[in-house]
Kinemage of the C-alpha trace (Angstrom):
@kinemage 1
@onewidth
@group {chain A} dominant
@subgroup {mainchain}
@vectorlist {calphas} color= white
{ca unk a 1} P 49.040 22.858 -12.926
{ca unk a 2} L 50.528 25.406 -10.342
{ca unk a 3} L 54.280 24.327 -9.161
{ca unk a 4} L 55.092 23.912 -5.724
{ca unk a 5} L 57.970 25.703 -4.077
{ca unk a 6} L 58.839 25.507 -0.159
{ca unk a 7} L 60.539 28.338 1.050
{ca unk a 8} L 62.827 28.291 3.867
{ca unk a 9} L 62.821 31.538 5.695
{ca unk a 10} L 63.763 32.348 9.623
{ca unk a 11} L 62.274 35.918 9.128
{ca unk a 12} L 58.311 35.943 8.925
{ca unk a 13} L 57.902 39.110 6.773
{ca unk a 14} L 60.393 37.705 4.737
{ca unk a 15} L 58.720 34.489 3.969
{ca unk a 16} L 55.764 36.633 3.349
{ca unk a 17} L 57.054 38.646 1.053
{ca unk a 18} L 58.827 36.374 -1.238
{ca unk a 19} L 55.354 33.982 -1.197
{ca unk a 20} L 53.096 37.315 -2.344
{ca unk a 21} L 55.887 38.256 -5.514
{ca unk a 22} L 55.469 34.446 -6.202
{ca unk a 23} L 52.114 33.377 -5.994
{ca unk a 24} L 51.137 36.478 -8.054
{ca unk a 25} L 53.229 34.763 -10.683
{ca unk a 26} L 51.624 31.573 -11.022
{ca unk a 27} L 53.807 29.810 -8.117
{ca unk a 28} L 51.992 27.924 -5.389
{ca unk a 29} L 54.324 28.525 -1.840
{ca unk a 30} L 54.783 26.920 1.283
{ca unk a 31} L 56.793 28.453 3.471
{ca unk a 32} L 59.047 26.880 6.692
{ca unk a 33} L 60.804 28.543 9.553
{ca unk a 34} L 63.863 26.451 9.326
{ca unk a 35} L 65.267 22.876 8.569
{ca unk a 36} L 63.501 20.713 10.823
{ca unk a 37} L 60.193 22.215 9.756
{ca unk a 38} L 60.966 21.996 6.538
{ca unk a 39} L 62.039 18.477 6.303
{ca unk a 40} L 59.052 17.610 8.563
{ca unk a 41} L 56.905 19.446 5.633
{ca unk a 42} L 58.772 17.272 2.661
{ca unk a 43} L 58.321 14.168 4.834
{ca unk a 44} L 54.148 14.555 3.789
{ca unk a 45} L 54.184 16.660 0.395
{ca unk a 46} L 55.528 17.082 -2.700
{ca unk a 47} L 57.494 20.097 -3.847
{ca unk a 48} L 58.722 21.170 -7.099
{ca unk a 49} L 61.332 23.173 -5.944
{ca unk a 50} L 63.486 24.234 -2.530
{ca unk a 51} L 64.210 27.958 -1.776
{ca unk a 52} L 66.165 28.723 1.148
{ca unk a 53} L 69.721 30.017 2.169
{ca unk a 54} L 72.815 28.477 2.888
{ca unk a 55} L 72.713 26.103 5.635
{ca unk a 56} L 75.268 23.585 4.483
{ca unk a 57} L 74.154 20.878 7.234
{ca unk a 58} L 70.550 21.393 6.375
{ca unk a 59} L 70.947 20.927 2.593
{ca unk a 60} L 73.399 17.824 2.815
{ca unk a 61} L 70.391 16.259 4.545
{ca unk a 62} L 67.910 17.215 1.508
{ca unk a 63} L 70.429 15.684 -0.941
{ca unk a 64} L 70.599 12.952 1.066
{ca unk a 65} L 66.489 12.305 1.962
{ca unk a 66} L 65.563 14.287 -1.202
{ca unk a 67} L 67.879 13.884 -3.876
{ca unk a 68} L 65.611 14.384 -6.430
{ca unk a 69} L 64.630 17.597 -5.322
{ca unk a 70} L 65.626 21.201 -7.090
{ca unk a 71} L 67.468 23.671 -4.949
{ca unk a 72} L 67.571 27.543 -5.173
{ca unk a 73} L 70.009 29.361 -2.763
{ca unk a 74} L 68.551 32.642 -1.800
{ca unk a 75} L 70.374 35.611 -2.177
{ca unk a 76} L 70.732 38.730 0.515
{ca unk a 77} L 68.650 40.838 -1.670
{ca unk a 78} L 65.592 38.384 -2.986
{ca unk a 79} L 64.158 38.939 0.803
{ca unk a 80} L 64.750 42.667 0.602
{ca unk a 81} L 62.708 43.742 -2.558
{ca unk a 82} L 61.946 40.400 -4.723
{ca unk a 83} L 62.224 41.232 -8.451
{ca unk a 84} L 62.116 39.306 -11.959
{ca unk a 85} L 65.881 38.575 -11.653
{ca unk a 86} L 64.275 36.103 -8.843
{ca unk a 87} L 61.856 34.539 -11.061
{ca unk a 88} L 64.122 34.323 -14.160
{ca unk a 89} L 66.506 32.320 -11.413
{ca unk a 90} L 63.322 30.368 -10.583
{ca unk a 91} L 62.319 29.267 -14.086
{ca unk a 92} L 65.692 28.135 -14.814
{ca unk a 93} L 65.778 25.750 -12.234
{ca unk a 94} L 62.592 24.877 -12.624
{ca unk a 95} L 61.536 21.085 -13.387
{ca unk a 96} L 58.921 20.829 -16.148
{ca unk a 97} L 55.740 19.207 -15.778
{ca unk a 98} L 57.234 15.924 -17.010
{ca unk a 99} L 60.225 15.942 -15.311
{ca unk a 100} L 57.954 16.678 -11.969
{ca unk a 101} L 56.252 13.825 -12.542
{ca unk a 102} L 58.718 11.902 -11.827
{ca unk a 103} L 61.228 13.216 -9.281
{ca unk a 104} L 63.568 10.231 -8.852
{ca unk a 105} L 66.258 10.742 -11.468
{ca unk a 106} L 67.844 7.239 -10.788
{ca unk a 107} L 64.502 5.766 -12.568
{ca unk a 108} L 64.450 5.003 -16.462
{ca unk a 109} L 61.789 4.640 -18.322
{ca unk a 110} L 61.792 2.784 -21.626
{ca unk a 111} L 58.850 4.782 -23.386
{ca unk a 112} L 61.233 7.759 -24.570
{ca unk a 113} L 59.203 10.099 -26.719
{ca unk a 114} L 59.452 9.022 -30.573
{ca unk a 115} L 61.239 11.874 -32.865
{ca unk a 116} L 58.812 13.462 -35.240
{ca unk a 117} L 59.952 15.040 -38.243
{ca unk a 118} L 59.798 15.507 -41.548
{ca unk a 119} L 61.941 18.497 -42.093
{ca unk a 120} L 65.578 18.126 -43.946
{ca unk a 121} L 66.588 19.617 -39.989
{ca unk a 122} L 65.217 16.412 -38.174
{ca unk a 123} L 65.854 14.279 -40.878
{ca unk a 124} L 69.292 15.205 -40.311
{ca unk a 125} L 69.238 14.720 -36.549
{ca unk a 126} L 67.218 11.678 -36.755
{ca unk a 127} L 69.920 9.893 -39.037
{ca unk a 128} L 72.477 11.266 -36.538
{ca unk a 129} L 70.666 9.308 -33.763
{ca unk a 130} L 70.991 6.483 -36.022
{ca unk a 131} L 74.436 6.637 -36.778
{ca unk a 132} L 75.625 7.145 -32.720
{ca unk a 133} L 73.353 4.286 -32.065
{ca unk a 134} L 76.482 1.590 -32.943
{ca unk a 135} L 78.645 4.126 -30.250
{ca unk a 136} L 78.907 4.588 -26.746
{ca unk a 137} L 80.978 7.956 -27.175
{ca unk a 138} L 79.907 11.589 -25.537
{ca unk a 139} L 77.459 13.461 -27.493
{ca unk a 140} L 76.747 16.743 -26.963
{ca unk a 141} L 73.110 18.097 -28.103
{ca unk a 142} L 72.618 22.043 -28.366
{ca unk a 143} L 69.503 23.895 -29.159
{ca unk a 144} L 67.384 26.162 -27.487
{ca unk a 145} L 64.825 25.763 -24.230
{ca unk a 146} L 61.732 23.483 -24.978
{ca unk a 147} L 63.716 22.082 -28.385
{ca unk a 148} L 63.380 18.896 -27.520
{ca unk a 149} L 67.000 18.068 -25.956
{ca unk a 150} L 66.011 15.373 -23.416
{ca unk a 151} L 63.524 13.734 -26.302
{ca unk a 152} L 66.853 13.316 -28.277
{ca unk a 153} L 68.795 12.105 -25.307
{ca unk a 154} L 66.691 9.515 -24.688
{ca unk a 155} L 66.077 7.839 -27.887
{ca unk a 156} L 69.884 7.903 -28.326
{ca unk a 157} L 69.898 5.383 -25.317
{ca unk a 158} L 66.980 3.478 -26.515
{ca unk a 159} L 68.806 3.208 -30.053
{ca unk a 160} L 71.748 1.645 -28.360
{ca unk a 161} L 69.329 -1.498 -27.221
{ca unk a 162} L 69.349 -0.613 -23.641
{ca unk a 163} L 67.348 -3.101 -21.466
{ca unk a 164} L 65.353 -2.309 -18.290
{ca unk a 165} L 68.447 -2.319 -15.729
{ca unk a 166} L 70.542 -0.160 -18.153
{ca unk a 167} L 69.278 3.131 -16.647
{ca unk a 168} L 68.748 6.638 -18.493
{ca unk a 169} L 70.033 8.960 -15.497
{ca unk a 170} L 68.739 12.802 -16.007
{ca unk a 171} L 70.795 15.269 -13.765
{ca unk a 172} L 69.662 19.259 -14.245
{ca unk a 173} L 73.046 20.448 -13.566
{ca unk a 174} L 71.415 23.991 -12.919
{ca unk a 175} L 68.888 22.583 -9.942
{ca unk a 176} L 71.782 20.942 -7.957
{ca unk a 177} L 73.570 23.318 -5.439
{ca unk a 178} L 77.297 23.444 -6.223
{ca unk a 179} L 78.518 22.602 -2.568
{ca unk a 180} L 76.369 19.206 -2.871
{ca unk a 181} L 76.960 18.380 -7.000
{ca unk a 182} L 79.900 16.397 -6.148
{ca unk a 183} L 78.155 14.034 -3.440
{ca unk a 184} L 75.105 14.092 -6.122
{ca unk a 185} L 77.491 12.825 -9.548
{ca unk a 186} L 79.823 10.998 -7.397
{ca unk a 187} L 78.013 9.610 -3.957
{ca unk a 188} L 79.925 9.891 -0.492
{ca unk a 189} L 81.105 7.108 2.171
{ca unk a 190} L 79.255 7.263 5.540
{ca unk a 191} L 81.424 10.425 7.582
{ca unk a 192} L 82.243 11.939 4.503
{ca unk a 193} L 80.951 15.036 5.991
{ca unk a 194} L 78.347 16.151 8.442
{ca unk a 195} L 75.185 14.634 7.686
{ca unk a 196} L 76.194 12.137 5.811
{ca unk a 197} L 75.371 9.106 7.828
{ca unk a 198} L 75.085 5.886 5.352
{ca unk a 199} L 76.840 5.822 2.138
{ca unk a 200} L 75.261 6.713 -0.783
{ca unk a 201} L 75.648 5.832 -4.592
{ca unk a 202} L 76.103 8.465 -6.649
{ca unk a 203} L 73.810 9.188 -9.789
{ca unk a 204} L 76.950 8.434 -12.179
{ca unk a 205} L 76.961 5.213 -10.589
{ca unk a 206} L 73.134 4.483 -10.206
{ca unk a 207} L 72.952 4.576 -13.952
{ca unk a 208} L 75.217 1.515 -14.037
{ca unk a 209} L 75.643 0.330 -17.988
{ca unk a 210} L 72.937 3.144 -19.171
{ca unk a 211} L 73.056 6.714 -20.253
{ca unk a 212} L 73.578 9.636 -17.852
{ca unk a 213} L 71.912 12.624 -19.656
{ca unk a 214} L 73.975 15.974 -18.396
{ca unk a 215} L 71.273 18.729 -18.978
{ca unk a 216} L 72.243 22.057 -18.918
{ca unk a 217} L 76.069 21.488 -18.433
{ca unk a 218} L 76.897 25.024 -19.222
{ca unk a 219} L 75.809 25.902 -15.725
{ca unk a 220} L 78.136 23.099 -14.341
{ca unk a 221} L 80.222 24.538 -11.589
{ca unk a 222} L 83.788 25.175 -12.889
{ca unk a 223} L 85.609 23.489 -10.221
{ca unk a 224} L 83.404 20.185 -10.460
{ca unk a 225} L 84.281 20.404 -14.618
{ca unk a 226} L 87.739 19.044 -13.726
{ca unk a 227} L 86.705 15.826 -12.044
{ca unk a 228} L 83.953 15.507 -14.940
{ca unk a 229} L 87.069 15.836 -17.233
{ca unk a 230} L 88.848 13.058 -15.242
{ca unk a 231} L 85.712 10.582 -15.145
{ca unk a 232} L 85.228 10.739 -18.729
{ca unk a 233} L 89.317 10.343 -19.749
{ca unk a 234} L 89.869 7.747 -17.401
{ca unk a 235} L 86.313 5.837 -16.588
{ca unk a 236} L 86.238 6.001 -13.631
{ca unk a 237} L 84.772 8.048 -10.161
{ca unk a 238} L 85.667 8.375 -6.651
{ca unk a 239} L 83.279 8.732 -3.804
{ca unk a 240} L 83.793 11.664 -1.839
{ca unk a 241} L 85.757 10.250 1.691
{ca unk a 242} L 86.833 7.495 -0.742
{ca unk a 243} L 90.589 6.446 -1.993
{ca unk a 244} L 88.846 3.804 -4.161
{ca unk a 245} L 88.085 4.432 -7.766
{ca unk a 246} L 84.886 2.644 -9.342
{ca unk a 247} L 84.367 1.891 -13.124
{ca unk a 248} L 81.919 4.556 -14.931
{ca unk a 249} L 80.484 2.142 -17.925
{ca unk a 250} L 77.867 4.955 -18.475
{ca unk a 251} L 77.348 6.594 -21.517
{ca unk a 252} L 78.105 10.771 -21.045
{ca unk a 253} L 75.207 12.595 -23.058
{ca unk a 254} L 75.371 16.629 -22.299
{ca unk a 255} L 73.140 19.290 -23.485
{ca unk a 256} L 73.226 22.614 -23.602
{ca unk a 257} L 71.358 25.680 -24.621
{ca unk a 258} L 74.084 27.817 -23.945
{ca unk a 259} L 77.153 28.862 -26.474
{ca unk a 260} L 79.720 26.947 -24.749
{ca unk a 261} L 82.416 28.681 -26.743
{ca unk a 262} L 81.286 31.913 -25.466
{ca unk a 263} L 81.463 30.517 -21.901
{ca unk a 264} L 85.139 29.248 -22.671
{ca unk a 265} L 85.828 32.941 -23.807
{ca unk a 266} L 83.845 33.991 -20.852
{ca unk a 267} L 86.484 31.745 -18.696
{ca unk a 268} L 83.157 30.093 -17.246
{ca unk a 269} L 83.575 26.522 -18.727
{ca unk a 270} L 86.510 24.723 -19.448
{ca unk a 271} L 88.144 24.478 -23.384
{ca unk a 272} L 89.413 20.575 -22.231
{ca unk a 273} L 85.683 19.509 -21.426
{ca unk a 274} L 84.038 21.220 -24.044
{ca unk a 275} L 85.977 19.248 -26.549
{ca unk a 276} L 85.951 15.653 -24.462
{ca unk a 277} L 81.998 15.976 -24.116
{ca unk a 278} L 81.374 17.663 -28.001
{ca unk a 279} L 83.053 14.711 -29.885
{ca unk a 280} L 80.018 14.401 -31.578
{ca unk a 281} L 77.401 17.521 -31.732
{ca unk a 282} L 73.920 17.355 -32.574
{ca unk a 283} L 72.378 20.872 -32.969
{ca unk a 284} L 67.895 20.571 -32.437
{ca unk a 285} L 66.796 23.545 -34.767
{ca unk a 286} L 64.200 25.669 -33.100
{ca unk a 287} L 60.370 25.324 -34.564
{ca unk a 288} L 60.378 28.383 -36.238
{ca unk a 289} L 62.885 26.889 -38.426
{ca unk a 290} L 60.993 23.955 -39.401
{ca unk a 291} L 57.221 25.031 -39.318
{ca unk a 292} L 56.778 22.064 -41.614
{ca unk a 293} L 56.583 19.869 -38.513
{ca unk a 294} L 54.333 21.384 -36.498
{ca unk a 295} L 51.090 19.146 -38.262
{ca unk a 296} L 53.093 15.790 -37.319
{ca unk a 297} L 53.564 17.394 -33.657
{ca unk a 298} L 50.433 18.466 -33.329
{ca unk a 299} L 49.087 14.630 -34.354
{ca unk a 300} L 51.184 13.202 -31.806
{ca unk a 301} L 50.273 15.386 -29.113
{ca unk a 302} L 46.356 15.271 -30.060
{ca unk a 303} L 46.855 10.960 -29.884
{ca unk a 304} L 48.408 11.020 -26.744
{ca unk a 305} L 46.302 14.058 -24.787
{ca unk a 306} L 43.528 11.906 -26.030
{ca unk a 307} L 44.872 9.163 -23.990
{ca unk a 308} L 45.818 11.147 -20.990
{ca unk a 309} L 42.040 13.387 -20.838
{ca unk a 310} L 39.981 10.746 -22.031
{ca unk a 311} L 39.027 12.856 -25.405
{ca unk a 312} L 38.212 12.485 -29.235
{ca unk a 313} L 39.775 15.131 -30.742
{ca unk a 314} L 40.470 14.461 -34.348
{ca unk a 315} L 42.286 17.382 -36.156
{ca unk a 316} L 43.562 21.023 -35.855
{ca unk a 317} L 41.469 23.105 -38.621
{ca unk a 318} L 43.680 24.889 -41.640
{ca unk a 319} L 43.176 28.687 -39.919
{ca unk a 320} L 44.426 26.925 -36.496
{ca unk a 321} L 47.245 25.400 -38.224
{ca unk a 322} L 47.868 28.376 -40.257
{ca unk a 323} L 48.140 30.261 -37.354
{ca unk a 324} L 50.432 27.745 -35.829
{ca unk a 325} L 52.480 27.703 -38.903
{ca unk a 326} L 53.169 31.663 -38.904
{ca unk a 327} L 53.739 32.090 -34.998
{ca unk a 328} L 57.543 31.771 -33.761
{ca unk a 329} L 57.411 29.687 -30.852
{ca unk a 330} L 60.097 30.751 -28.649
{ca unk a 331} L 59.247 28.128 -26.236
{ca unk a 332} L 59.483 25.610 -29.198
{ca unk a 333} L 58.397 22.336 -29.167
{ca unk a 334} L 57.110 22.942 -25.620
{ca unk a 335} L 55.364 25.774 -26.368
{ca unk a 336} L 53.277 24.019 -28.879
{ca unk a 337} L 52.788 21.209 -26.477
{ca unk a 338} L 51.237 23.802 -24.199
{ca unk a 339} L 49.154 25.251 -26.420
{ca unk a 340} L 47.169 22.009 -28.067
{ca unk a 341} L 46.462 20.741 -24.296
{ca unk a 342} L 44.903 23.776 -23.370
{ca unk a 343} L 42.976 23.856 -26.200
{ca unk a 344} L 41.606 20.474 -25.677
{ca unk a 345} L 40.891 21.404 -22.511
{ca unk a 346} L 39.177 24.405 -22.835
{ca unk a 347} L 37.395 23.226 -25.830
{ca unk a 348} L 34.089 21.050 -26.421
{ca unk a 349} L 34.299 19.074 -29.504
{ca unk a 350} L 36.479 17.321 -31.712
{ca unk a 351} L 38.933 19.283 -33.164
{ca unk a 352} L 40.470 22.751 -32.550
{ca unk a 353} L 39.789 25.721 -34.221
{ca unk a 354} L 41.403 29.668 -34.624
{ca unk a 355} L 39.190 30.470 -31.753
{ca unk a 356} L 40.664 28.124 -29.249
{ca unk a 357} L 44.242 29.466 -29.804
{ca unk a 358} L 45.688 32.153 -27.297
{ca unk a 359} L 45.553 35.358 -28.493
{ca unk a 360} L 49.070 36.049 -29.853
{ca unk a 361} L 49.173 32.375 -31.473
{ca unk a 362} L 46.236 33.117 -33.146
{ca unk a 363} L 46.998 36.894 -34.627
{ca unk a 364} L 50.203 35.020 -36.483
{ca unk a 365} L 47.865 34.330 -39.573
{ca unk a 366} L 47.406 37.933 -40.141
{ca unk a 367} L 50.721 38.605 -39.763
{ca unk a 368} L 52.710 36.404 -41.766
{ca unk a 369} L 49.913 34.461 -44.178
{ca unk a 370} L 51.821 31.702 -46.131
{ca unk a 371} L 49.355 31.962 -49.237
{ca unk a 372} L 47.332 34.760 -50.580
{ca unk a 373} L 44.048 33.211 -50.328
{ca unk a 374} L 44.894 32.217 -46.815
{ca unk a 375} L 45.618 35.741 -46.111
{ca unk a 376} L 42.223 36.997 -47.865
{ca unk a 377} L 40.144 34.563 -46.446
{ca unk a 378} L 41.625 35.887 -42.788
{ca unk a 379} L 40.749 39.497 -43.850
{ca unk a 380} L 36.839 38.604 -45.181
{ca unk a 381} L 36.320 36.954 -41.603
{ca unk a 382} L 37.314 39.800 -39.617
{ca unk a 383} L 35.885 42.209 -42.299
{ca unk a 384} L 32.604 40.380 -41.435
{ca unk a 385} L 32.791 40.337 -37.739
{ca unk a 386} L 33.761 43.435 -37.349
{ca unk a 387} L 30.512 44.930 -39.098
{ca unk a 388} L 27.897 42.346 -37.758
{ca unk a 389} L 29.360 43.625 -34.127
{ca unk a 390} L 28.952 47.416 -35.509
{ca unk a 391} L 25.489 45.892 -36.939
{ca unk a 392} L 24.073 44.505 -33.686
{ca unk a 393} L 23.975 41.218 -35.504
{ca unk a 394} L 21.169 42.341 -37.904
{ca unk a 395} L 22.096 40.624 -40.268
{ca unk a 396} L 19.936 42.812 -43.522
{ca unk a 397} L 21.494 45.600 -42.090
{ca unk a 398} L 25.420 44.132 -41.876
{ca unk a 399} L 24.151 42.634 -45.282
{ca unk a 400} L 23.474 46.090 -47.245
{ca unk a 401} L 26.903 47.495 -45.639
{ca unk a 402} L 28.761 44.805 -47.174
{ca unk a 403} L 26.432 45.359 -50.854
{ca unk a 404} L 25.778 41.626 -50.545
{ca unk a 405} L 22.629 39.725 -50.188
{ca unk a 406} L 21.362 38.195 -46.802
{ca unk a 407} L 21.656 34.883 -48.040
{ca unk a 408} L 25.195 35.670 -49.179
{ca unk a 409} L 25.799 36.479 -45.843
{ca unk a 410} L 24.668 33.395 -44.745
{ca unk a 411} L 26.498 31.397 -46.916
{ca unk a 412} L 29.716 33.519 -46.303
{ca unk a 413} L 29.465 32.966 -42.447
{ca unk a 414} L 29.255 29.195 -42.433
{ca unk a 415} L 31.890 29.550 -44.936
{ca unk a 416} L 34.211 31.024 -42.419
{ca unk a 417} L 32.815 29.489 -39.364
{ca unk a 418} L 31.329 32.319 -37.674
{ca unk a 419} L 28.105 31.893 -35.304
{ca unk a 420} L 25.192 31.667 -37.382
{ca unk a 421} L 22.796 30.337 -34.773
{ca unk a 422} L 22.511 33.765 -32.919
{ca unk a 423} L 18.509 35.406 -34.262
{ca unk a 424} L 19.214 38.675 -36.153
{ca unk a 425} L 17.837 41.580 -34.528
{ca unk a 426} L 15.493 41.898 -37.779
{ca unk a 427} L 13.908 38.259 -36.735
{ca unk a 428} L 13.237 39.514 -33.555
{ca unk a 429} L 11.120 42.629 -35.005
């Protein structure tokens, strides 16, 4: 599914040019000549993600109508030449599909994701989950992109017994500009600046006696860290335009895939926070550290793709999970998410094979094998294809260059699941 941006642009070739660079990367664009239009534009669609500069009246209003919605503030130079640094700033910001899906952040849901795991890793941060479950204390989950953060987040506020009305409150510290994050944690009276013509509730607040889930904190502005400091120390938030304090009953849960210590080194996040939201830490390994996992994963995403694309896929073959097994997933748990719904899309039948793998998944069994035989077996297939392709698919012929028997060859390609249906060239004589 292509993401939706709307970009904001007073300059025509401007517009233009940032919606070529994007849409040649996979990004579907929309572009608007200023405010009004673009409001008029949200009003009727759905976007994924805002891009336009800083018009502080303008953007009050989207936090306001859209508060949901990601914002990117252009820079000078992204209309100039648009690079990669542009892109990079893009996918950071960036909802995922499931986070899309549901744009109102001031909605729970009570199906959180189960945690799957076998591995001494997750068995570790599973029993964590437990233990935290008789607390209400900050947490403070670290691991890398696509680990699995929010998945954690969420069943800690299930363990806890939370009921429909006690909310779990996402907030992608990274999406929200940092001129509106303190009307978006905190809410604003009516007058509290221009634009702001009703009062508002605040997402702190809209998550009532539930769990507000701080996602990517490290990219938390550093002035707004202070009056994060002072809700968590002494419960409680102010409205901006407001004297009055109101009681946070929330439950803090941060995450991070940032070294915060490096930051506080860096001078770009604050010692005092780090160690008021890191009273407890729970550290997601990344899948390449527990490869162990990846059949239960792959299970649960099968059962529930089934569900979702009205399928019957029943297994991943052992050279598909081999190759899943040996490949490092640097988009993790996501990654691998990505990769078994695409196969069931693509593919016709009931279970996916090493054929319905993307290329560079795929080539991992060659290039770390986990077993000898595995690694053999790997070797005789391509051994085989390669000289039935050199062969024409004559089979007697690619039979007497291998000094086997065309019957052996037969038996050899069933064996390792290559096409035997295809006539040999010598049939066709």
């Amino acid at each position: 599914m292509e993401r939706s941006l709307l970009i904001v642009q007073d300059d025509p070739a401007v517009a233009e040019a940032l919606s070529i660079f994007l849409e040649g990367r996979g990004l579907e664009c929309t572009t608007a000549r200023d405010g009004p239009a673009a409001l008029r534009l949200m009003a009727h669609a759905r976007f994924d993600l805002l891009l336009c500069g800083a018009d502080s009246e303008f953007l009050r209003r989207v936090s306001v109508d859209f508060p949901a919605l990601g914002v990117l503030s252009l820079e000078p130079a992204d209309g100039v030449v648009p690079n990669e640094n542009l892109l990079k700033r893009i996918q950071r910001v960036l909802p995922t599909e499931a986070e899309a899906a549901d744009l109102d952040p001031a909605r729970g849901r009570s199906d959180a994701e189960p945690l799957i795991g076998r591995s001494a890793p997750m068995r570790s941060v599973i029993e964590m989950v437990g233990k935290l479950s008789r607390s209400t204390g900050t947490v403070l989950i670290t691991g890398e992109s696509g680990t699995g953060k929010e998945v954690v987040a969420r069943s800690l506020h299930e363990s806890c017994g939370a009921t429909r009305d006690q909310r779990f409150v996402p907030i992608n510290c990274a999406a929200i500009p940092a001129t509106l994050m303190e009307s978006e944690f905190f809410g604003h009276t009516r007058g509290a600046f221009t634009g702001a013509t009703a009062e508002k509730r605040g997402l702190f607040e809209a998550a009532e006696r539930g769990t507000i889930f701080l996602d990517e904190v490290g990219e938390m502005d550093f002035g707004l860290q202070a009056k994060l400091l002072r809700a968590i120390d002494r419960k409680e938030i102010v409205r901006v335009g407001s004297v009055n304090p109101i009681r946070l009953e929330a439950r803090i849960v941060c995450a991070t895939n940032r070294d915060l210590r490096e930051q506080i080194a860096r001078r770009l996040f604050r010692e005092d926070l780090f160690y008021r939201i890191g009273v407890v830490e729970i550290r997601i390994p990344p899948l390449r550290e527990r490869p162990e996992d990846i059949p239960d994963l792959a299970a649960h995403f099968i059962a529930r793709l089934n569900r979702e694309l009205k399928r019957d896929f029943q297994r991943v073959e052992p050279d598909a999970m081999a190759a899943m097994k040996g490949h490092e997933w640097r988009g993790n748990v996501r990654e691998l998410q990505n990769v078994i719904e695409r196969a069931m899309i693509l593919r016709d039948g009931q279970s996916i094979g090493l054929e319905d793998l993307p290329a560079h998944v795929a080539r991992a069994t060659a290039r770390s094998p986990r077993r000898l035989k595995e690694a053999l077996r790997n070797y005789e297939r391509d051994h085989i294809r390669t000289v039935l392709e050199e062969s024409g698919r004559n089979r007697e012929k690619a039979a007497r260059q291998l000094g086997i028997g065309v019957s052996s060859l037969y038996r050899k390609m069933r064996s390792l699941k290559l096409a035997t249906d295809e006539p040999s060239a010598a049939e066709n004589r």
